[in-house]
C-alpha positions in Angstrom: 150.5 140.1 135.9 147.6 142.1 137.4 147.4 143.7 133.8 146.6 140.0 132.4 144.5 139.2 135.8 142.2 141.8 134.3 141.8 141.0 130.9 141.3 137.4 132.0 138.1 138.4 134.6 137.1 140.3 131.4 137.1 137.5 129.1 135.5 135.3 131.3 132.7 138.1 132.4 132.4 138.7 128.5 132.1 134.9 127.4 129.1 134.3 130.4 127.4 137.0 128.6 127.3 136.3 125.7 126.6 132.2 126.5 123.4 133.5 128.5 122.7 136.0 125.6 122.8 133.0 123.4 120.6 130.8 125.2 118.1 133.7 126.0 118.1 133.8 122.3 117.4 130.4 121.4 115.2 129.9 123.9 113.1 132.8 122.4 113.5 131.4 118.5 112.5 128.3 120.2 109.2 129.4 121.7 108.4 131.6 118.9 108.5 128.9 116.0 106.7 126.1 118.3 103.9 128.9 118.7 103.7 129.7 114.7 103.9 126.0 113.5 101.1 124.9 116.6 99.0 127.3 114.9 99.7 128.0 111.5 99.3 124.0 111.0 96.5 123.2 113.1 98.5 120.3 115.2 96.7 119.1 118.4 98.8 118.5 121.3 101.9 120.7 122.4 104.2 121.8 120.0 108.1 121.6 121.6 111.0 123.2 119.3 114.8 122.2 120.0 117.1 124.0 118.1 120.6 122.7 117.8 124.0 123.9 117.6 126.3 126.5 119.6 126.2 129.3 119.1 122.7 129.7 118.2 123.7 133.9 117.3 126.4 132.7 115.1 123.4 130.9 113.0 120.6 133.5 114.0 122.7 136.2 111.9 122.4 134.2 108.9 119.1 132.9 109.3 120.1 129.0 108.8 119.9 126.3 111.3 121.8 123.1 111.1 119.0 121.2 112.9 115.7 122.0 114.6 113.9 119.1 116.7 110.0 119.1 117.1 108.1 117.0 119.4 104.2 117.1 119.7 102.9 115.4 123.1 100.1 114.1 121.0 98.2 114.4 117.5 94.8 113.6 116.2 94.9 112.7 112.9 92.3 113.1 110.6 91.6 109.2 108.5 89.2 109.0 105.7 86.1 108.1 106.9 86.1 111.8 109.0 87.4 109.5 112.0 90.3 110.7 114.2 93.2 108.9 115.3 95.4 109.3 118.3 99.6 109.5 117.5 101.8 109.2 120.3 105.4 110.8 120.6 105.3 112.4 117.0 109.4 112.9 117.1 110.4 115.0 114.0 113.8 116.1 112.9 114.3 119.1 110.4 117.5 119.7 108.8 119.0 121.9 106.4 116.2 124.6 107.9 115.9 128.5 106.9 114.1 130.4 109.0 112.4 134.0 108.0 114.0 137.1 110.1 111.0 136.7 113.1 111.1 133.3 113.0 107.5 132.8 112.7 107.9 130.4 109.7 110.8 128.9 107.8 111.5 125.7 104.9 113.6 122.9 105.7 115.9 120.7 103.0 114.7 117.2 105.1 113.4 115.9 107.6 113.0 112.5 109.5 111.1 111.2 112.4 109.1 108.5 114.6 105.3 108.3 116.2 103.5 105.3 117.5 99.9 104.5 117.5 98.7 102.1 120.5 96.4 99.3 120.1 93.8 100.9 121.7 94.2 103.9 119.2 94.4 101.5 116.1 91.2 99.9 117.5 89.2 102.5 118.1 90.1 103.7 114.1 89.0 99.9 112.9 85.5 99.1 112.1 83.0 98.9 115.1 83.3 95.8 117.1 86.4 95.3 116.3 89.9 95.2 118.2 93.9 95.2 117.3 96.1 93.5 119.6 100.3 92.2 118.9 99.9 89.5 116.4 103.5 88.6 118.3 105.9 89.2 115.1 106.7 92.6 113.9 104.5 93.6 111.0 101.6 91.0 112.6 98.2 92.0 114.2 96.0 90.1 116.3 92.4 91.0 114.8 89.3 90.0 116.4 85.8 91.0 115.3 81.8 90.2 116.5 79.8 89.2 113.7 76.6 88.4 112.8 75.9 85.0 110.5 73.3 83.0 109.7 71.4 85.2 112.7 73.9 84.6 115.7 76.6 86.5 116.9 79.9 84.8 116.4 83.5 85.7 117.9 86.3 85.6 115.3 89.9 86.4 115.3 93.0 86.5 112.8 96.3 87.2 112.5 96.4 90.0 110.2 99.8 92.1 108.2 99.6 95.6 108.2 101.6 97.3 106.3 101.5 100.8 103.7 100.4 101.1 100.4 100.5 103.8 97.9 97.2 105.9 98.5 96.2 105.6 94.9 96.3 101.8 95.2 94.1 101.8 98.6 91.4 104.0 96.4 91.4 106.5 99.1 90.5 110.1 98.2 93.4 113.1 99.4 93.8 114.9 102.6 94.4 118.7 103.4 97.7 120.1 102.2 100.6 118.5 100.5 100.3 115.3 102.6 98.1 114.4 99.5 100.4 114.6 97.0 102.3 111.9 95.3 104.1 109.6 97.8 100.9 109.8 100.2 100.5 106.4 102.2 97.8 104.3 103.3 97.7 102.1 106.3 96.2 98.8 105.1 95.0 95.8 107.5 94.5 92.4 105.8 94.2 88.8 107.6 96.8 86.6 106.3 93.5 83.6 106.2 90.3 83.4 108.1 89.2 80.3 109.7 86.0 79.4 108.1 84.7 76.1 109.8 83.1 75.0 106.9 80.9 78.1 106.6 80.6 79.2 103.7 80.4 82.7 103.1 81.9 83.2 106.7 85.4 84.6 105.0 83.9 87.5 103.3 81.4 88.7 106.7 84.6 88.2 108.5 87.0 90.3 106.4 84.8 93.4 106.3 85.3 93.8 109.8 88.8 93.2 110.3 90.0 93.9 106.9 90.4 98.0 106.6 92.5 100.6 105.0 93.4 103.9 106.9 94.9 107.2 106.2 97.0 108.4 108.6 98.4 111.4 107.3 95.9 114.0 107.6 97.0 115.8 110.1 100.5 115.6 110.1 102.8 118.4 110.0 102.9 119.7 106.4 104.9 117.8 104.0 105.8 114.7 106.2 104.7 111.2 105.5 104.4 108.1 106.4 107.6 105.8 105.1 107.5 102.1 106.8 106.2 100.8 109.8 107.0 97.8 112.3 104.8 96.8 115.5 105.6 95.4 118.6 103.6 94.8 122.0 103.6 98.8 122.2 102.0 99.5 119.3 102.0 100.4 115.7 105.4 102.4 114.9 105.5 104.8 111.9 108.9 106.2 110.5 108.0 109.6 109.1 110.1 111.8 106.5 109.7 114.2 103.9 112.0 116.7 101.6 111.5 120.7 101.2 108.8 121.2 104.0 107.4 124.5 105.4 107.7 124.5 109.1 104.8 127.4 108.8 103.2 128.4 106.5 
């Protein structure tokens, strides 16, 4: 009995080292690839790395992790007219993900993910003059624009869709990395009709203001893209995803 009393301290003394080992480890991998992929890709805000599964050794050995979880606080995105647009909670999920034996860089087979852009943040990328409110049903804006007619300054605003397009089709020119390759999305902003009181020639002064395309994906993390979107009295919400991605490059 005090023979097995032993060997069971043992075990238990072994198993807490290695757990803290483990974690020590991950925590490390963790910090190390959040560093590389904050740098290597430019992204603006602060990178946090979550790296599934136990035991994180078991997967270290063979350089493959089932999972790996990024979250930026917040990114500025580049759009096409050399603007800048906030994100909020860029939420990424990589799977399938193969890591190089420092983990300063690695590929992964997949990835998903989530970010919202506020109304104040969609405003401020609109035309000047110009703000985005909840048009109160998903995929609905509430547009309302100054403009200049007929020499006064009238007060005009729509209910607008937003929705994404195929970059090609929104005429918009590419972006840094592979986020301008085929399958690159543009953010377009259309009003569904524009009350025109009569006034003719009112519909076309009102539409180039609240009428705009963006891109969004300019500073994104390399290889993910824009997929659908939905809105709500938050915001704009993207879903994000993307298929043999470099974490760092």
């Amino acid at each position: 009995m005090r023979v097995l009393r032993v060997v069971v301290i043992i075990g238990v003394v072994l198993g807490a080292v290695f757990v803290g080992l483990d974690r020590w480890a991950v925590g490390y991998a963790e910090n190390r690839l959040a560093d590389r992929i904050q740098s290597r890709q430019g992204l603006t805000g602060g990178v946090e790395v979550d790296i599934h599964g136990f035991p994180f050794l078991t997967q270290a050995l063979s350089h493959d992790l089932d999972r790996v979880d990024m979250k930026v606080a917040g990114l500025d995105v580049a759009t096409t007219d050399g603007h800048r647009t906030h994100l909020s909670q860029l939420r990424v999920a990589f799977h399938g993900v193969k890591v190089n034996g420092d983990y300063s860089g690695g590929t992964a087979r997949s990835a998903e993910g989530s970010t919202l852009v506020t109304y104040a943040d969609l405003s401020a990328a609109a035309q000047p003059g110009v703000t985005v409110a909840y048009g109160g049903a998903p995929g609905k804006l509430k547009v309302t624009a100054s403009v200049e007619f007929l020499g006064k300054t009238l007060s005009r605003s729509v209910v607008s869709t937003i929705s994404l397009v195929d970059t090609k089709d929104a005429g918009a020119s590419g972006s840094n990395g592979s986020n301008g390759s085929k399958g690159s999305k543009t953010v377009r902003v259309r009003a569904d009709e524009v009350p025109g009181e009569g006034l003719p020639g009112i519909e076309t002064v009102v539409r180039k203001k609240t009428d705009f395309d963006r891109r969004l994906d300019g500073g994104l993390p390399s290889g993910v893209q824009l997929t659908a979107l939905t809105s709500d009295e938050a915001g704009v919400h993207f879903t994000l995803g993307g298929t043999n991605l470099a974490l760092a490059e």
